[in-house]
N, C-alpha and C positions, 0 to 999 in steps of 0.2 A: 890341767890339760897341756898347759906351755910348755912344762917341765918335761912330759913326756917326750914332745920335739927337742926339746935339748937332749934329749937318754937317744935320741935318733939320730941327730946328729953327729952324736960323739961317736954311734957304732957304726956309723956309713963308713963304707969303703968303694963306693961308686961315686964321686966326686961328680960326676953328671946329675946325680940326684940332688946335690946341696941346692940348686935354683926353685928344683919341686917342694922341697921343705922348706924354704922362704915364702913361695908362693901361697901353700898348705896353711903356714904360717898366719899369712897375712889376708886368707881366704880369698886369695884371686882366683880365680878362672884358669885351667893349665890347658893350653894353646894343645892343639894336632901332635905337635911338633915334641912339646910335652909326652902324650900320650905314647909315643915310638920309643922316646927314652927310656921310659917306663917297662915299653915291653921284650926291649934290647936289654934290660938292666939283668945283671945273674945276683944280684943282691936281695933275694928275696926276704931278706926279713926286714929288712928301712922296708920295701914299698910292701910289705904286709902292716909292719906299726900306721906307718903314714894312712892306710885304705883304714885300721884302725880307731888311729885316731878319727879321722875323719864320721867314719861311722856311730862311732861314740861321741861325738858332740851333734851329730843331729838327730838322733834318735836313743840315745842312751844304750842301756842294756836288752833293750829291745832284738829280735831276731827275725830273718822274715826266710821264708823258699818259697821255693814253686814246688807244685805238685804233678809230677808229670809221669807219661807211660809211653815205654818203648814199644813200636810194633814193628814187628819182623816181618811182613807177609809169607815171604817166602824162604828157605835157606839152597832153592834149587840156581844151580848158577853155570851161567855157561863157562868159562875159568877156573884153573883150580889152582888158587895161591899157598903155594909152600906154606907161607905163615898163618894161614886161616883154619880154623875151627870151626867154622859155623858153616860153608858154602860145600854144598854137594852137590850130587849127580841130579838125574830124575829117577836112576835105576837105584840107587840108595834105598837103606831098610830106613833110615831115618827122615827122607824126603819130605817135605810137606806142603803144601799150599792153602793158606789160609779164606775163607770165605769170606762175606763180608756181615755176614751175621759173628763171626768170632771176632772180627774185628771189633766190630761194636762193642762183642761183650765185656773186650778190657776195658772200657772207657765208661765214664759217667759225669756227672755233672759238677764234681769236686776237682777234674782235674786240670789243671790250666794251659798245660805244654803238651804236645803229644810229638815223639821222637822216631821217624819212620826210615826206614834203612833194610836193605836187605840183600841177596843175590841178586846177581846178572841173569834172569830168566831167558832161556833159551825160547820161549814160546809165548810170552807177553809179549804182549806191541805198546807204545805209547802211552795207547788211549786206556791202556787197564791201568796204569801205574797213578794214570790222572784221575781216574773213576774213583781208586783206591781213597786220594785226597779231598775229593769230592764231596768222598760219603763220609769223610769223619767231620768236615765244614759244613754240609747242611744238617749234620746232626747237633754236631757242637761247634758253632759260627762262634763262638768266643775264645776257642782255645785257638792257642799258637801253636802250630803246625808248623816242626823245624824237620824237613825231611830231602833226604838223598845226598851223598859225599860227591865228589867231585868225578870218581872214577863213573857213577853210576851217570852224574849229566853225558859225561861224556858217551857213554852205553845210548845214552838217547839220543845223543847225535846221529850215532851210527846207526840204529834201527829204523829213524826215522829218515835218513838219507836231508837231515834239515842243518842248519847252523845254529850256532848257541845261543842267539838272540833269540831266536824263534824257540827253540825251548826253553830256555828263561822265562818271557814271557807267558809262555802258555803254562808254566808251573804256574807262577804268579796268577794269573788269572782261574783257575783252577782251585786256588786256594794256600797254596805254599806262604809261608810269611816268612822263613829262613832256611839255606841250607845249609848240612852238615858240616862241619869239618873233617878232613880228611886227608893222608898223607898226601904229601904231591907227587911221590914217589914209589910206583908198584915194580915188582918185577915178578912175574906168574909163570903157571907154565898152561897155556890153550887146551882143552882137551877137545882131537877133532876140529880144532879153529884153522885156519889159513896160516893164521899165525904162531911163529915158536913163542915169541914172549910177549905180555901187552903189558904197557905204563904207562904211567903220565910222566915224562921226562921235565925236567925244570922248565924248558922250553915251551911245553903242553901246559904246566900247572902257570906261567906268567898269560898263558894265552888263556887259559881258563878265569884269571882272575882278574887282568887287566880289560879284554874284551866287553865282562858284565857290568864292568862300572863305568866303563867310557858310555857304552848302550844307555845305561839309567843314569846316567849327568844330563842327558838328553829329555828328561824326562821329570815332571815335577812332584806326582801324586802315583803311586808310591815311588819311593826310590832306595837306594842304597845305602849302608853303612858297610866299610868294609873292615876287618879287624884282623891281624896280623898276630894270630896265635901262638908263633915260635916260627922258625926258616922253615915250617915242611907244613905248615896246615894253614888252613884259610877259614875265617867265618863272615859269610856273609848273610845281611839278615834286611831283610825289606820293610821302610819304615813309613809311617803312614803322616803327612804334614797335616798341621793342624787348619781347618779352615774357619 
């Protein structure tokens, strides 16, 4: 297994990762600080050997996933994104809205993640999107419920006339355990809206993403992990301390 970190170190060309294969190496612990290098690094094959390596000496040839299911509820949206395929009208032949008996019926007891994501409804309020969440937590209180991107919290900002704390929250309690990832960058064109264009401008996506975690540092049981998935997307996932 040494040798392999030697075949990785000779192939790095991100000199910022020689510290993490010392570290790797010598099995310490890689600091925060660490973790940013890693995910700034464009060397993706060192930090694929390294996760690698790492994998194969604690579990062997072993392999694990999750099993998870997307649900859409809806594809009807009040926006119509140039780049999007999935969001329409409500006059579309392809329109749909999903019940909550279909919802059910993708899901069963095998599956661990459920991935919920859809259109900006022009006619949902709030409290349907939380019902939605609801009903797949008191049916399966075990799965991990990773649901809505960043443009859609912000959708609920606006419908609900609240701030983002307040709907953070009320996901969370609701049953959310992680949101989406999602570009921090739209540019749309309104149909029928106030507005010619809507995005979340760099400016929008720092307030989206700095806002939730100052809120949950405030806060012990559950709180934040926040992971910096590339310069345009964000994951944030709600983690439960151990008591």
């Amino acid at each position: 297994m040494e040798r392999i970190l030697e075949d990785v170190e000779k192939l790095c060309f991100d000199k910022n990762l020689l510290p993490i294969i010392e570290k790797v190496a010598n099995e310490e612990r890689l600091s925060f600080g660490d973790g940013l290098t890693v995910m700034d690094s464009l060397d993706l094959n060192t930090v694929g050997m390294l996760a690698d390596y790492v994998k194969r000496k604690r579990v062997g040839d072993k392999v694990y996933f999750v099993v998870n299911r997307h649900v859409n509820p809806s594809n009807i949206c009040a926006i119509s994104c140039r780049f999007c395929a999935f969001g329409t009208t409500k006059k579309s032949a392809n329109a749909y809205e999903m019940s909550h008996e279909q919802i059910l019926s993708l899901l069963n007891d095998d599956i661990r993640e459920v991935h919920i994501v859809g259109g900006l409804h022009p006619d949902w309020n709030f409290d349907h999107y939380l019902d939605i969440i609801r009903l797949v937590k008191n049916n399966y209180p075990k799965t991990h419920v990773k649901a809505f991107t960043a443009v859609e919290i912000d959708w609920f900002t606006e419908i609900t006339g609240k701030g983002l704390e307040y709907v953070l929250e009320t996901l969370r309690e609701a049953g959310v355990d992680a949101l989406r990832a999602g570009a921090r960058r739209f540019s749309t064109l309104m149909s029928g809206r106030r507005y010619a264009r809507r995005r979340l401008s760099p400016q929008g996506g720092r307030r989206f993403t700095s806002s939730p975690i100052r809120w949950a540092s405030r806060r012990t049981r559950p709180f934040f992990t926040a992971t910096s998935k590339s310069r345009f997307t964000l994951s944030i996932t709600w983690t439960g301390l151990e008591t």
